[in-house]
N, C-alpha and C positions, 0 to 999 in steps of 0.2 A: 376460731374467733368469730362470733355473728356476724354479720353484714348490716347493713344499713338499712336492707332491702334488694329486693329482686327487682331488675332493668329489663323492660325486652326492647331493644332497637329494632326497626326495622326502618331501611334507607337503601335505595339501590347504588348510591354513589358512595362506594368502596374509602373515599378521604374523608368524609363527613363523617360517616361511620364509625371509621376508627380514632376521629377525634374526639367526638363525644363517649365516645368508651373511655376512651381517655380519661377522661373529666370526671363521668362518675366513676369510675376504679379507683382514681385518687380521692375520691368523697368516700368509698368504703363502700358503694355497690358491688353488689354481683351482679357481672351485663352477659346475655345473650344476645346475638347480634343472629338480623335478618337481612337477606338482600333482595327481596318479594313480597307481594302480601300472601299467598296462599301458603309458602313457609312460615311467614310470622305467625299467622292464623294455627294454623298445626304447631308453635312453639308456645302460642299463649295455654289452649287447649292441654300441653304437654308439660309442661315447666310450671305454671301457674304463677306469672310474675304479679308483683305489687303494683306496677306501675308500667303501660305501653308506650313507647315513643314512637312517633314513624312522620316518616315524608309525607307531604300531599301527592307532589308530581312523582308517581312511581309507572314503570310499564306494566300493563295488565291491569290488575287492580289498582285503583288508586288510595292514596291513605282513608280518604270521606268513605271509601267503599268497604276498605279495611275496617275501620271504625264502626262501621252500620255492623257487620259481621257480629264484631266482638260483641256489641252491645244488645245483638238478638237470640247470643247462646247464652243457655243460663248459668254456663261455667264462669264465664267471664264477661257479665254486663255488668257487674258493678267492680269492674276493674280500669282504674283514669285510666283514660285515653289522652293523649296530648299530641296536638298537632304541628310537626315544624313544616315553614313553608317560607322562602325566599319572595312572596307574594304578599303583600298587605289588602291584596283586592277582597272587598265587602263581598262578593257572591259567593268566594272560599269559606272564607268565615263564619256566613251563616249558612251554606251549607253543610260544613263539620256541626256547629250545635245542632241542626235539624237532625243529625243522623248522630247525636251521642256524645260528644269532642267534651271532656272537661276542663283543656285546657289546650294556650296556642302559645308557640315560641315562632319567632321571627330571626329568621338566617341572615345574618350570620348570628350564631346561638351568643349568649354573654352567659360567662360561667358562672357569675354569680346568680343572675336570675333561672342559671338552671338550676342550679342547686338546689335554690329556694321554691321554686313550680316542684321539682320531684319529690323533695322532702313534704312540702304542704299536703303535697295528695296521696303520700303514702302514708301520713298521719292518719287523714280519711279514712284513706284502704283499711288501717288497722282496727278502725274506731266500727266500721262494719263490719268488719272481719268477725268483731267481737259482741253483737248485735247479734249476727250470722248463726254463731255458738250457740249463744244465750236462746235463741228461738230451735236451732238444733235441739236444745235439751227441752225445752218445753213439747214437741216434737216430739221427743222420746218418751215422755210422759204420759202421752196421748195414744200411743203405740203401747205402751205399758200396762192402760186402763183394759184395752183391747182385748191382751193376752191375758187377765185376770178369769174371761170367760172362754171357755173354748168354742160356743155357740157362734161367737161372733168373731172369728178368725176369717182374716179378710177384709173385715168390713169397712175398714177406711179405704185402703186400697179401691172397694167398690166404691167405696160415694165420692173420691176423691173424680173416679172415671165418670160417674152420674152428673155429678156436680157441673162439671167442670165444664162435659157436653151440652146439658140445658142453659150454663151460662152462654157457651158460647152460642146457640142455638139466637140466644136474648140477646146476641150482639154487644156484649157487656165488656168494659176495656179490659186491660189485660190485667191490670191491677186488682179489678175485682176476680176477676180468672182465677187470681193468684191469691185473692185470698177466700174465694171457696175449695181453694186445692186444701189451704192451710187448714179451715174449717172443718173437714174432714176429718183429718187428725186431732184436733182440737173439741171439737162439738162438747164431746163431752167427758174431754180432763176434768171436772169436777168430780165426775165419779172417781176418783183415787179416794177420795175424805168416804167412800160410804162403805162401811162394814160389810164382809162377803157375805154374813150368812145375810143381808138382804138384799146385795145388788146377784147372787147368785140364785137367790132362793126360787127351784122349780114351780113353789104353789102361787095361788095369786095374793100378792101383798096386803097387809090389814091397812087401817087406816093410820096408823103412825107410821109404819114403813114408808109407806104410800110419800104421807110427807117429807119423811127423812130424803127418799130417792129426790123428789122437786127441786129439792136445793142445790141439788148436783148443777143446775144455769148458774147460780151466783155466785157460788163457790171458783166454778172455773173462769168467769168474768172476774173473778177479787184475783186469781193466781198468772192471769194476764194481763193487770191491768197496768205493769208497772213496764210492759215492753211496746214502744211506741211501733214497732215494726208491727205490732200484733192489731193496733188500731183497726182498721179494715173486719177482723175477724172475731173481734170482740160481740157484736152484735149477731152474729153469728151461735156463735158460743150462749151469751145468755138468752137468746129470745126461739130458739130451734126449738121448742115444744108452745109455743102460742098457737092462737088458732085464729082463724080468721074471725069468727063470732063471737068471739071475744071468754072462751073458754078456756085456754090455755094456760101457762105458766110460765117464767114467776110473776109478770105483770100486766096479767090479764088484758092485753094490747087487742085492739078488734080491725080487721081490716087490712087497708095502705101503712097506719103506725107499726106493723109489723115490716120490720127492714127486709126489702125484697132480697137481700142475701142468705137471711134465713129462713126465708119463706122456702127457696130453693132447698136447701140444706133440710127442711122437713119432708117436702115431698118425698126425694131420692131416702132419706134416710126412711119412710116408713115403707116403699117401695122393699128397699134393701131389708127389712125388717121381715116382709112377708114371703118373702124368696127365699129362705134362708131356715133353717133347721131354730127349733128352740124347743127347748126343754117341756114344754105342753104342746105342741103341735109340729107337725114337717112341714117343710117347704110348699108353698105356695107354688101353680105354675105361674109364669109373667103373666100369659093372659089372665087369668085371675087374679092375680092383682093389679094388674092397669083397671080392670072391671071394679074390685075394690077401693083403690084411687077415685075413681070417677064417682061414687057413689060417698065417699068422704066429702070432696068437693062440692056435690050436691048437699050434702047434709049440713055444708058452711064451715066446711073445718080445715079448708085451704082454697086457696084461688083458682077457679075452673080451668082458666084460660092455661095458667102456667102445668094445670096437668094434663089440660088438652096437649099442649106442648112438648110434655115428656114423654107422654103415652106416645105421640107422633115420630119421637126418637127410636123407637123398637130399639133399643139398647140392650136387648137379653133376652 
């Protein structure tokens, strides 16, 4: 028979513990119980609950610490955190939101309002869970377009590491972090809609090919536009072939109007392009394409400063 959802407890005081197991057992969870944080921590990591409860005052770790933990692995940051604490003090309390906390219960626990905190946020859990998917498969699609060519085996993998380095290089938060990791993969899902004999064809394209390929930006901007998680990466996805002087594609952007996310994302990807084996010519060495980089940028076809930047990564 399903559960309700998955519980991890974690509580060093042994009666506490076992009462609120109590409570959600008889609501129809499944509870894992901890008496640590570096246990809990290796149970969430291993179990992958819906939902984490834990103490504040615990020995060693404390719950606020436990929490930061959870919410800086990418397994389990978007898994609620909820805080029980026999303390109503303000300094607790916003030290748990500062470090992650989705939610607080106040000791002695009332079983109705546990019920309803655990239920609420593993509604949540599930509503991401399924976001989570949804971007998994688009994801896959993106990895899919990939394998289409064999020239470009790897190549997300590499710009996902390019990317990710000059972003952080740029100091850029983590959210943007994450979503040139995504970009990577994504860039260019719109190539799924283009016919092999043109996105494969070894000669150089005519002028209707030419266009058909162009289209591959807004194709894959229309096929993410309906996942709000993808927001961040969308700009990414359709403006990664602009150019700074305003020669680009699909909307001929000149300059700053070019979202600095794909500003990055074009660098690393024409870098990754000239390293790399393709059907009219072999691989490029780095230093010869950082030299060709640098001579793009003079020519006004990306921003100097962010290839001074990359070339300064020796990343290959």
């Amino acid at each position: 028979m399903p559960t309700a959802g998955k519980v991890l407890l974690i509580d060093d005081y042994e009666p506490s513990l076992l009462g609120l197991r109590h409570l959600l057992e008889a609501a129809g969870y499944a509870v894992t119980t901890e008496k640590n944080g570096q246990d809990g921590l290796h149970a969430a990591g291993r179990d992958h609950p819906d939902i984490v409860l834990l103490d504040v005052m615990m020995p060693g770790m404390s719950g606020v610490d436990v929490c930061r933990e959870l919410k800086q692995q990418a397994a389990t940051r978007f898994t609620p955190v909820v805080l029980i604490s026999g303390s109503q003090d303000r300094k607790t309390r916003v030290a748990g939101l500062e470090n992650g906390a989705d939610d607080f219960l106040n000791k002695p626990v009332d079983p109705d309002e546990l019920r309803a905190r655990v239920g609420s946020l593993i509604r949540v859990k599930r509503l991401t869970d399924a976001l989570e998917s949804a971007e998994t498969l688009i994801l896959t699609l993106g990895k899919i377009v990939e394998a289409r060519d064999p020239y470009t085996k790897g190549h997300c993998e590499r710009l996902a590491t390019y990317a990710s380095a000059l972003g952080a290089r740029l100091h850029l938060e983590q959210e943007d972090l994450d979503a040139l990791y995504r970009g990577a993969f994504l860039h260019d899902i719109g190539k799924i809609a283009i016919p092999d004999r043109v996105l494969l064809k070894p000669s150089r394209l005519d002028p209707e090919e030419y266009d058909l390929i162009k289209q591959h930006p807004l194709i894959g901007d229309s096929l993410c536009c309906t996942l709000r998680s993808l927001e961040r990466v969308r700009p990414i996805i359709r403006h990664h072939h602009e150019r700074a002087d305003g020669r680009g594609y699909p909307d001929g952007l000149v300059g700053d109007a070019i979202p600095l996310l794909a500003q990055i994302d074009s660098v690393v990807d024409v870098f990754d392009a000239l390293t790399t084996d393709r059907p009219y010519r072999k691989a490029l060495s780095a230093s010869a394409a950082y030299d060709m980089l640098v001579a793009e940028a003079e020519a006004g076809g990306c921003r100097r400063e962010l290839v001074a930047i990359f070339v300064d990564l020796h990343l290959l």
